[in-house]
C-alpha positions as CSV (number, residue, x, y, z in Angstrom):
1,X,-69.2,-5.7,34.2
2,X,-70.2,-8.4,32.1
3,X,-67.5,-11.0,31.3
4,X,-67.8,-12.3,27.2
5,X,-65.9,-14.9,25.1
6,X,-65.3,-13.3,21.8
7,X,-63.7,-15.6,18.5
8,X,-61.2,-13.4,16.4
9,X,-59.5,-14.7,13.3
10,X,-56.1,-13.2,12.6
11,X,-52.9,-13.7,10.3
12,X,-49.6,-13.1,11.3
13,X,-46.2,-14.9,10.4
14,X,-44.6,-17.8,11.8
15,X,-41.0,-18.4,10.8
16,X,-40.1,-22.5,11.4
17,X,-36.9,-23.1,12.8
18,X,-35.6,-24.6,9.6
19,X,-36.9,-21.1,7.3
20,X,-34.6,-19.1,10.5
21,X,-31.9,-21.0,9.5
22,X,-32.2,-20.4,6.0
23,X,-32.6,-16.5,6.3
24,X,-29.3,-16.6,9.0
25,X,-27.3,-18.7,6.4
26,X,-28.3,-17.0,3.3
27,X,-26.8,-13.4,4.9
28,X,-23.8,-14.5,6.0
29,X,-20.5,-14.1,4.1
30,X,-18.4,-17.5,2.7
31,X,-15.9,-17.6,6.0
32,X,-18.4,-17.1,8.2
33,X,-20.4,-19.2,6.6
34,X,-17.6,-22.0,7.0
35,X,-17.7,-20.9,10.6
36,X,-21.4,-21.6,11.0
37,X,-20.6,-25.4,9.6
38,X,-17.6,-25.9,11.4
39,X,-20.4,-25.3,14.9
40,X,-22.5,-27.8,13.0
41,X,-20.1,-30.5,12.9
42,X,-18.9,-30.2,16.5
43,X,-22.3,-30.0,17.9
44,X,-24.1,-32.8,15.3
45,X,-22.1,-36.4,15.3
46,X,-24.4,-37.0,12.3
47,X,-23.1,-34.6,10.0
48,X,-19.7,-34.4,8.4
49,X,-17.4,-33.3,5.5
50,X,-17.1,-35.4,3.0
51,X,-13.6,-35.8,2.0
52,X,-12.1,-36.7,-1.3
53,X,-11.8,-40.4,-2.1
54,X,-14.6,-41.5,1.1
55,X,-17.2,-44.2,0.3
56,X,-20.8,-42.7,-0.2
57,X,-22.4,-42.5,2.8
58,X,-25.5,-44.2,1.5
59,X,-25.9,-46.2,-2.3
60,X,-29.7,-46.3,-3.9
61,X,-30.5,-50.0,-3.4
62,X,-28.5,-50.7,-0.7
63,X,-28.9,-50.5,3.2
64,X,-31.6,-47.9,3.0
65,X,-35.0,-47.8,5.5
66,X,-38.4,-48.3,4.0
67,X,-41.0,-46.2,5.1
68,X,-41.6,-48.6,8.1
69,X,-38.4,-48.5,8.9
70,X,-37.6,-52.2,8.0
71,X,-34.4,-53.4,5.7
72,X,-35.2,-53.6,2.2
73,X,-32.9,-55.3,-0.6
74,X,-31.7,-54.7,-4.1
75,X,-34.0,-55.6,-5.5
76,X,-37.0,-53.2,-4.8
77,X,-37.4,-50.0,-6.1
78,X,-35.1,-46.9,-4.5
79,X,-38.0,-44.1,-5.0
80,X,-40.5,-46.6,-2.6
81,X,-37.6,-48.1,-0.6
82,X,-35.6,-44.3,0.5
83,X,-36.7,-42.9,4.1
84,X,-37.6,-39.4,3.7
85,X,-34.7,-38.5,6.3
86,X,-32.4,-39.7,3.9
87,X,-33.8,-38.2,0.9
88,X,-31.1,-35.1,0.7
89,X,-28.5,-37.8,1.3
90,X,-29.2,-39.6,-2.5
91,X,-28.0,-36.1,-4.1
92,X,-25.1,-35.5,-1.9
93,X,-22.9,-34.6,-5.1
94,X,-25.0,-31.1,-5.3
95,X,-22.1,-29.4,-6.0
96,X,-22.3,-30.2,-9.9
97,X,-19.2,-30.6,-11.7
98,X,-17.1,-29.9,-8.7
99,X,-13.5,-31.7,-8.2
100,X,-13.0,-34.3,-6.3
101,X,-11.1,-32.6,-4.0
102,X,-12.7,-30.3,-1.5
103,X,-10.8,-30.7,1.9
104,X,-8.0,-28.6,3.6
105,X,-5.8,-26.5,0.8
106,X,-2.2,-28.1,1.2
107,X,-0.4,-26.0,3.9
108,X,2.7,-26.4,1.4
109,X,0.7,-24.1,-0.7
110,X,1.0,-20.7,1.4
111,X,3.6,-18.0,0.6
112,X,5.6,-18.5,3.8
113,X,7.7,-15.3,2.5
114,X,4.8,-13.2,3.4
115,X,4.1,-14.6,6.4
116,X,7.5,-14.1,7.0
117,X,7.5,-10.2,5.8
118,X,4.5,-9.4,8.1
119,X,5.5,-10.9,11.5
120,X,8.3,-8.4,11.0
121,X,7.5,-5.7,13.3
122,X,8.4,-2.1,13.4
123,X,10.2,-2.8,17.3
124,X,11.6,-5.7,16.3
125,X,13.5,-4.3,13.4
126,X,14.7,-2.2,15.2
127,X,15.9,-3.7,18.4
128,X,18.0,-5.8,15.9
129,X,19.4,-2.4,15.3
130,X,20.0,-1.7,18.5
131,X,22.0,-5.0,19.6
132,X,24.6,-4.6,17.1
133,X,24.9,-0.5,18.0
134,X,27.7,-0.3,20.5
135,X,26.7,2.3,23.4
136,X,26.6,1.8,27.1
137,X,24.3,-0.3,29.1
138,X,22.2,2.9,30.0
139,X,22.0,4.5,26.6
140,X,21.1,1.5,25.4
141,X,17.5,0.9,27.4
142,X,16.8,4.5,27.0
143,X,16.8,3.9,23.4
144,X,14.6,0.9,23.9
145,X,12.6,3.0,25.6
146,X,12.0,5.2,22.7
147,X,11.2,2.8,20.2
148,X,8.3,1.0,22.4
149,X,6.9,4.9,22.7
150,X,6.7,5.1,19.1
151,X,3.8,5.3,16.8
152,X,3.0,3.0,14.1
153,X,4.3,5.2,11.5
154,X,7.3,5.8,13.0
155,X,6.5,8.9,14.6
156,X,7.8,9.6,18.6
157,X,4.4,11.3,19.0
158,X,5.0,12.7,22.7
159,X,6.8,15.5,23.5
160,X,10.3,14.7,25.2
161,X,9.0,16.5,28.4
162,X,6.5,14.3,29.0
163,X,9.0,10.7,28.1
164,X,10.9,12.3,31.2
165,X,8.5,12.1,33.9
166,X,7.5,8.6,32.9
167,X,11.6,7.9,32.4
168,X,12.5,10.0,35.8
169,X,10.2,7.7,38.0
170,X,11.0,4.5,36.5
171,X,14.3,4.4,34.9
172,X,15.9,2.1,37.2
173,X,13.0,-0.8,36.3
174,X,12.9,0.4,32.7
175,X,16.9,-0.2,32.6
176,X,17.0,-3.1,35.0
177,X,20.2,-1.6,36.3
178,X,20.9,0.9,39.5
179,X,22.8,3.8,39.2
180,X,25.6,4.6,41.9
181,X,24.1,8.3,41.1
182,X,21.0,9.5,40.1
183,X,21.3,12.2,38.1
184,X,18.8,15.6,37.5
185,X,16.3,16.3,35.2
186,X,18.3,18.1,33.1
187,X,21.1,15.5,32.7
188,X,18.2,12.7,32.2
189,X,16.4,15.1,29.1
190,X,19.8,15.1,27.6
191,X,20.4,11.8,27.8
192,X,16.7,10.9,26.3
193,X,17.8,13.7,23.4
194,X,21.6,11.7,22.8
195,X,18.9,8.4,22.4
196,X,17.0,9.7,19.9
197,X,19.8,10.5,17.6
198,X,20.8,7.3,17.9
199,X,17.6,6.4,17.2
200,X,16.8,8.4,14.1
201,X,20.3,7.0,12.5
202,X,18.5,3.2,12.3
203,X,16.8,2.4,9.3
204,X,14.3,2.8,7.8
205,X,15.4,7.0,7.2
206,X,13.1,9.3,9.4
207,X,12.5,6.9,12.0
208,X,11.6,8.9,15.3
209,X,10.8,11.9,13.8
210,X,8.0,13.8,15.9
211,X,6.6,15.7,12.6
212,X,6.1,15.4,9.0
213,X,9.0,17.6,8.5
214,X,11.7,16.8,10.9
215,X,10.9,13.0,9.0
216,X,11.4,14.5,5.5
217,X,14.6,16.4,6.6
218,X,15.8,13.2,8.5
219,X,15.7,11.6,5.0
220,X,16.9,14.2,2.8
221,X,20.3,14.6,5.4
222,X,21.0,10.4,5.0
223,X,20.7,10.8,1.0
224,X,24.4,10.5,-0.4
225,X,25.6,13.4,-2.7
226,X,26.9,13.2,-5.6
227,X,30.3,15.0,-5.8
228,X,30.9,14.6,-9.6
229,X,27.1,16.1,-10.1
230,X,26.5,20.5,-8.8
231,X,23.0,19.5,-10.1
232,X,22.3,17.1,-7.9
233,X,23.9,19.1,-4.8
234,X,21.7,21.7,-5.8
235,X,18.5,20.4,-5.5
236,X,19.1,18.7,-2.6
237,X,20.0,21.6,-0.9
238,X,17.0,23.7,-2.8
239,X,14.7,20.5,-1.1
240,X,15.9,20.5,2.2
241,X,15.0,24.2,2.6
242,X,11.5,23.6,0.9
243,X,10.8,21.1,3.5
244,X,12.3,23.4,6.9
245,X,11.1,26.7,5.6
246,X,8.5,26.2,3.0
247,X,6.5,23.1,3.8
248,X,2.5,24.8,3.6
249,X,3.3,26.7,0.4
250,X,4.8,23.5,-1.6
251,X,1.5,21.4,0.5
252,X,-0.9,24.2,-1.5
253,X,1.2,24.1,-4.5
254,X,1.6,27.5,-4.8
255,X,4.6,27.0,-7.1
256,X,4.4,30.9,-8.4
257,X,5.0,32.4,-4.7
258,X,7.8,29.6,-4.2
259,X,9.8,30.6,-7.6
260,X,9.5,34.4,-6.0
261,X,10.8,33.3,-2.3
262,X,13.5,31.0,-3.4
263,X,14.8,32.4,-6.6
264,X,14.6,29.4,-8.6
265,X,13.7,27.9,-11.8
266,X,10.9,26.6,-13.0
267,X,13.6,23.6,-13.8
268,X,15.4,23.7,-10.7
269,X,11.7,23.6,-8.3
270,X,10.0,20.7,-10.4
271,X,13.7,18.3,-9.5
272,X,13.6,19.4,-6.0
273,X,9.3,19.0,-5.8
274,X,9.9,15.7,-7.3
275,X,12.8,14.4,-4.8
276,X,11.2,14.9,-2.2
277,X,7.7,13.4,-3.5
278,X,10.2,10.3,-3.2
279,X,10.0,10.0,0.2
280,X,8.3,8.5,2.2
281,X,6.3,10.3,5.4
282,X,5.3,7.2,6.7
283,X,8.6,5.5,7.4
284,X,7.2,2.5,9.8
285,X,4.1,2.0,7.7
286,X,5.4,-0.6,6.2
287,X,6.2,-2.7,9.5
288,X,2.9,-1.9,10.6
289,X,0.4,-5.1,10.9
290,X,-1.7,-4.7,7.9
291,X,-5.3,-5.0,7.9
292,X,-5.8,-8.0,6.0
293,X,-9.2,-9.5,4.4
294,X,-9.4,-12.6,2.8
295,X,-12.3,-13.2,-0.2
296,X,-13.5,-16.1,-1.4
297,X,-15.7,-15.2,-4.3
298,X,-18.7,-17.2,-4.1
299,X,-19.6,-16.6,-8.4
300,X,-16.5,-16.8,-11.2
301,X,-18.2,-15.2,-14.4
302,X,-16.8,-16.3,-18.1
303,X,-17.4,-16.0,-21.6
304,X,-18.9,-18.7,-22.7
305,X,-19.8,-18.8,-26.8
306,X,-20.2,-14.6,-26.5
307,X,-22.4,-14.8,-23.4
308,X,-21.2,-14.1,-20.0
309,X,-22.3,-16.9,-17.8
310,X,-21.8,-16.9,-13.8
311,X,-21.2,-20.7,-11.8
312,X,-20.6,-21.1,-8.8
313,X,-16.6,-21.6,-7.3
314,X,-16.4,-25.1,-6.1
315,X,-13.7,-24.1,-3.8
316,X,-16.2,-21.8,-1.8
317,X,-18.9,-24.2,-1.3
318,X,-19.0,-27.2,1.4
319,X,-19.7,-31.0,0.5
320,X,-21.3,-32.1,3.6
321,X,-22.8,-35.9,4.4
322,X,-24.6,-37.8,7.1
323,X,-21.9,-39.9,9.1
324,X,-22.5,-43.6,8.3
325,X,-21.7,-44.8,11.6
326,X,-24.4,-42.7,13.5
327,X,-26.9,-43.6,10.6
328,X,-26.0,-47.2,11.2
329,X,-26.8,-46.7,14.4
330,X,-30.4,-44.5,13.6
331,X,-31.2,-47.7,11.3
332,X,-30.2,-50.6,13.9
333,X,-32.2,-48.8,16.6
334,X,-35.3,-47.7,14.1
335,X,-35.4,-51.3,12.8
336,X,-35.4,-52.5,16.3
337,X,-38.4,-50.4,17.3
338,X,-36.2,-48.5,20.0
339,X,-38.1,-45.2,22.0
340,X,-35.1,-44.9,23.7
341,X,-33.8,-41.3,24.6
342,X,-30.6,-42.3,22.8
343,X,-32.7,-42.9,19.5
344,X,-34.7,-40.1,19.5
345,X,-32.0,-38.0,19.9
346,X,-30.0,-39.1,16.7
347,X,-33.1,-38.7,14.9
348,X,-33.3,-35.0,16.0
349,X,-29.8,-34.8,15.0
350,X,-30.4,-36.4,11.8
351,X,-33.2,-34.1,10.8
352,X,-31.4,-31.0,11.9
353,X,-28.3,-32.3,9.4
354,X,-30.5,-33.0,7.0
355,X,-32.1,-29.4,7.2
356,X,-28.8,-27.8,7.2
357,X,-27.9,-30.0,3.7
358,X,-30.7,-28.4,2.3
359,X,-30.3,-24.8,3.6
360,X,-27.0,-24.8,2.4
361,X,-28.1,-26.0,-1.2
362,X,-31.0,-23.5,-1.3
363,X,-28.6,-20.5,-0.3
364,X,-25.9,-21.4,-3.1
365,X,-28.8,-21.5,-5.7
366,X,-30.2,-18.7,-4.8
367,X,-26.5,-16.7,-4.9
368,X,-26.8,-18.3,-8.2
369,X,-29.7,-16.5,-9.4
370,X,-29.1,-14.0,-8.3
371,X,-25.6,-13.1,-9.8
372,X,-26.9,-14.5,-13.2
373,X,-29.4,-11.9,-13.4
374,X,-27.1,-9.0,-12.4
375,X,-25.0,-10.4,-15.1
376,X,-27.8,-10.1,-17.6
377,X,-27.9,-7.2,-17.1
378,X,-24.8,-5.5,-16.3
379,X,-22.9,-7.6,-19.1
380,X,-21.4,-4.0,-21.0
381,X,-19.7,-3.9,-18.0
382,X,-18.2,-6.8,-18.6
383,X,-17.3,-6.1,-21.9
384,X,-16.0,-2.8,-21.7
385,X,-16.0,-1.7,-17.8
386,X,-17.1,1.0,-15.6
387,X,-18.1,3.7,-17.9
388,X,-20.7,1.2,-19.5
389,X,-22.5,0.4,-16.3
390,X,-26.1,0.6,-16.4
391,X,-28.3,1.9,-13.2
392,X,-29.5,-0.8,-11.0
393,X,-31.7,-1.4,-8.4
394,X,-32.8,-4.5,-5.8
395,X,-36.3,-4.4,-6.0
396,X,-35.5,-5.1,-10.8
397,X,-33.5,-8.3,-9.2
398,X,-36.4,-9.3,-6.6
399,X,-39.1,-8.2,-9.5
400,X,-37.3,-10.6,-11.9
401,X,-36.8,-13.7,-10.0
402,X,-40.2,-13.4,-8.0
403,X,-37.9,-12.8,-4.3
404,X,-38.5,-10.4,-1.8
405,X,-36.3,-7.5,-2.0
406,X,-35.4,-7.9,1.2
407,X,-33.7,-11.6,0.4
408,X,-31.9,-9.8,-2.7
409,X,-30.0,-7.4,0.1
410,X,-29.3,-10.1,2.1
411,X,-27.6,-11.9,-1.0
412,X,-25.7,-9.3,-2.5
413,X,-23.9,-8.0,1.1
414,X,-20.8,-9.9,2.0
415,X,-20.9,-12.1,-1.9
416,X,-18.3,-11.4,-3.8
417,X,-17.9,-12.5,-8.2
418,X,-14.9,-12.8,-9.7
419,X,-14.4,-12.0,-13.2
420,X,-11.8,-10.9,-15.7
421,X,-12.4,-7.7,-14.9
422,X,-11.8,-8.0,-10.9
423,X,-13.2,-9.5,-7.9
424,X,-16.7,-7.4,-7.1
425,X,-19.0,-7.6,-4.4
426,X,-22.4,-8.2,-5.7
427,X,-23.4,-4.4,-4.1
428,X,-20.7,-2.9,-6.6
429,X,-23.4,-3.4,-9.3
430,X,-26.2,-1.7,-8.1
431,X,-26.4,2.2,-7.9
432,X,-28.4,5.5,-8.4
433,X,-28.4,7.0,-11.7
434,X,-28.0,10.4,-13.5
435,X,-30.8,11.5,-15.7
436,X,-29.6,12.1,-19.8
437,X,-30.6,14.7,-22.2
438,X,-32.7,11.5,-23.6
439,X,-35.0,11.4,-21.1
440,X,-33.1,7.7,-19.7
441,X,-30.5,7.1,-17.3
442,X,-26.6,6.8,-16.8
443,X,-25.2,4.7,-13.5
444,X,-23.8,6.7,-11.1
445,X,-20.5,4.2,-11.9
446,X,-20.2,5.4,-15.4
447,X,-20.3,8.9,-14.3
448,X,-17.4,8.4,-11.6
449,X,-15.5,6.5,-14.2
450,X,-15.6,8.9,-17.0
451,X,-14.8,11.7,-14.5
452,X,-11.6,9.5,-13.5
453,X,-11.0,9.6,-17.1
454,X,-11.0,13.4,-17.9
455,X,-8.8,13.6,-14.6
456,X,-6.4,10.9,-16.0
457,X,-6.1,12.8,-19.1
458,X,-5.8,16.5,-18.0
459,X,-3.3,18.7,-19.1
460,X,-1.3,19.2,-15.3
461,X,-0.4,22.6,-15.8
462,X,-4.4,23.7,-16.3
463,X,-5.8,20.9,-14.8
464,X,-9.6,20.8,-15.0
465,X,-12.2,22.6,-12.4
466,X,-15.4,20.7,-11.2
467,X,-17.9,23.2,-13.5
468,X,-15.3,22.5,-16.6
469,X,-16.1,18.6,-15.8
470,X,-19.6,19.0,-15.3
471,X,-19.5,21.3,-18.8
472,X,-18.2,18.3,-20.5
473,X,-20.3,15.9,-19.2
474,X,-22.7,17.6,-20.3
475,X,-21.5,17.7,-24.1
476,X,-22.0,13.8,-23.7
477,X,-25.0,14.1,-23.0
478,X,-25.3,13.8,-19.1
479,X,-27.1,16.1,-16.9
480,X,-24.5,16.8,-14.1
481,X,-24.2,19.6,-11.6
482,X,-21.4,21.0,-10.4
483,X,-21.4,19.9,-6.5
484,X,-22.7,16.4,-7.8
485,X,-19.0,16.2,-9.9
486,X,-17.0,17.6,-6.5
487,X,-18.9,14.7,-4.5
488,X,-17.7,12.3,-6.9
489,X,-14.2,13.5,-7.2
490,X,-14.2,13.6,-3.3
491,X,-15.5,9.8,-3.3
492,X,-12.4,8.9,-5.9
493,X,-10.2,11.0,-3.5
494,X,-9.2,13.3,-6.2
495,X,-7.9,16.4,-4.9
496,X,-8.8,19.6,-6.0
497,X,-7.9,21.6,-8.9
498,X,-5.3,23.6,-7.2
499,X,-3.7,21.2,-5.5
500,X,-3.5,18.8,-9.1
501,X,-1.4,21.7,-10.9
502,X,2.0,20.8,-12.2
503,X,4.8,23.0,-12.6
């Protein structure tokens, strides 16, 4: 076989290590974002924060590099006399009118009462409880036995049975005491069933219940009675046996079946339905480590002179400078004509500094744009909320500001605007829509919105069904089926029809 040399042309695309950068930076969110800096300036000497009341790193004029790297003095020109390194350096202020101060929020600021609230834990509650309950050595670690097997919510999710195999093997470590007798199975179950009552006296009511409705009837048995009120007595009694007999019919609100079974009035059900909505079936929720996420919004959108204009929050943006030691140091050893590997290496740090400078300008700007144009042109939502939001999609944001739709997803995931209305991630804005008997289109927002409406406003004893909706809806003009209402009530978490009847 004959060997040839062949010439091909081809295209293809080469991303530069400072466009990578870009793309990363631009996708992530504000505290990750911060994260991404805060690598920056432990790995790069040459880059720092700048901090409120610091000296600019470098003055037009003054101690700057000409273009053959030699000293130049007041006197010449600052656009012949700047090194293109230090170009991004001159406009280090980017920011706008930011305030001067951008470092570290004063610790003094934090709500130490929430802190406070939410190292709390379930367990520790209550084995504070348990110190001040007198009971004997014994009962006393079986009980804090129990309350590390419980749930989250409260709840002693595992059978008794199965506590006293792990209780039976182990009780003389669990207890850190040794028995002159060890006593049966039997004697041990009783012993775990003495704990839990003292257990399910702590607070908060219906703590170690092992259902739904041994919880409720733990907390309708601690609620006082009122002697000088038969009403009162009443319902709480007519409760309690709704809860231990009756449970699934008052969870389907069949309230007709319940009048029949318990004899009652229509009066007398609706006090006892409504004490015992009053309680709470999650009784160690509230000790539970909640799931928090912080947002810093990265737009704040006003009305400015009847137009709603979107800036930038200072607060979520970083002022970042070259270090004026290490760029001393770049100048001495440039002016010097120094090769040396320590030289070279600040300059690779410098340029790297200076790339992230302008990466994180460039992303900020481009958030900008971004949330001006959805502004534009989701501004009746602004003015009168959710029902006047208009269908949107990326590629009308990438067609209007001449990006790629794929840049517009990357900078409306994780950004969040604030405005008087709320704080909304920029994806909140965008939607599919619903087609009108005009021939245009409704957002599929508004439709959710005007569906929370009707539901708001329904009558509770004939609340409305999903083709009675849809039948309305369409009397306003929009073209909505039935299933496409139930998938929208199901996405506001609106319950059924049945199960939104009142007495």
């Amino acid at each position: 076989m004959k060997q040839t040399l062949q010439l091909r042309l081809s295209q293809h695309l080469a991303l530069t290590p400072q466009l990578q950068q870009s793309i990363r930076l631009l996708q992530l969110s504000t505290l990750e974002l911060d994260q991404e800096i805060e690598q920056f300036l432990q790995e790069n000497p040459l880059l720092e924060r700048e901090e409120p009341g610091d000296i600019p790193a470098f003055t037009p004029g003054r101690d700057t590099l000409g273009p053959t790297g030699q000293e130049t003095g007041a006197g010449e020109s600052p656009a012949s006399t700047h090194d293109e390194d230090y170009e991004v350096l001159a406009d280090s202020n980017w920011g706008g009118d930011a305030p001067a101060n951008h470092g570290p929020r004063d610790e003094d600021d934090s709500d130490y009462s929430d802190i406070q609230a939410a190292a709390t834990t379930l367990r520790d509650h209550l084995g504070a409880q348990l110190a001040l309950t007198p009971m004997s050595e014994r009962d006393r670690c079986i009980v804090s036995f129990l309350i590390e097997a419980l749930d989250d919510d409260g709840y002693l999710s595992q059978p008794l049975e199965e506590l006293l195999d792990v209780l039976a093997e182990d009780i003389d470590e669990i207890c850190e005491i040794k028995e002159e007798r060890e006593g049966n199975r039997e004697e041990l179950l009783d012993e775990l069933h003495i704990a839990l009552r003292h257990l399910q006296n702590f607070d908060p009511p219906g703590i170690g219940a092992r259902n739904p409705k041994e919880c409720l009837l733990l907390q309708l048995e601690r609620l006082p009675i009122v002697a000088t009120s038969e009403n009162a007595a009443r319902t709480l009694l007519l409760a309690q046996d709704l809860v231990r007999q009756h449970l699934g019919l008052l969870a389907a609100r069949d309230f007709a079946r319940l009048k029949k079974v318990l004899h009652c009035t229509d009066e007398a059900l609706r006090e006892a339905h409504t004490l015992i909505c009053s309680l709470n079936p999650r009784p160690g929720a509230q000790y539970s480590p909640a799931d928090t996420r912080y947002i810093i919004p990265d737009v704040v959108v006003r009305k400015l002179r009847g137009a709603w204009i979107a800036r930038l929050n200072t607060d979520a943006m970083p002022r970042l400078r070259i270090n004026r030691l290490y760029a001393d140091i770049l100048q001495r050893s440039r002016a010097g004509s120094d090769k040396s590997n320590g030289g070279s290496g600040l300059a690779s740090q410098l340029q790297e500094a200076k790339w992230l400078i302008k990466n994180v300008q460039q992303r900020f700007d481009t958030i900008l744009r971004v949330a001006q144009a959805i502004v534009d042109r989701q501004r009746q939502f602004f003015e009168h909320g959710e029902v006047a939001m208009r269908p949107l999609t990326l590629r009308e944001i990438a067609d209007t500001l001449g990006l790629h739709e794929s840049t517009i997803s990357r900078v409306t995931t994780q950004k969040y605007m604030a405005s008087p209305r709320g704080i909304f991630e920029f994806k909140f804005f965008f939607g599919s829509h619903v087609a009108t008997e005009t021939g245009g289109a409704a957002s599929s927002t508004a439709i959710r919105a005007l569906i929370k409406q009707l539901v708001s406003s329904e009558d509770g004893h004939k609340p409305l069904a999903d083709a009675r909706i849809a039948e309305i809806l369409g009397q306003q003009g929009f073209v909505v089926a039935r299933r496409t209402v139930a998938k929208y009530r199901e996405a506001l978490n609106i319950p059924p029809v049945n199960l939104r009847k009142t007495l």
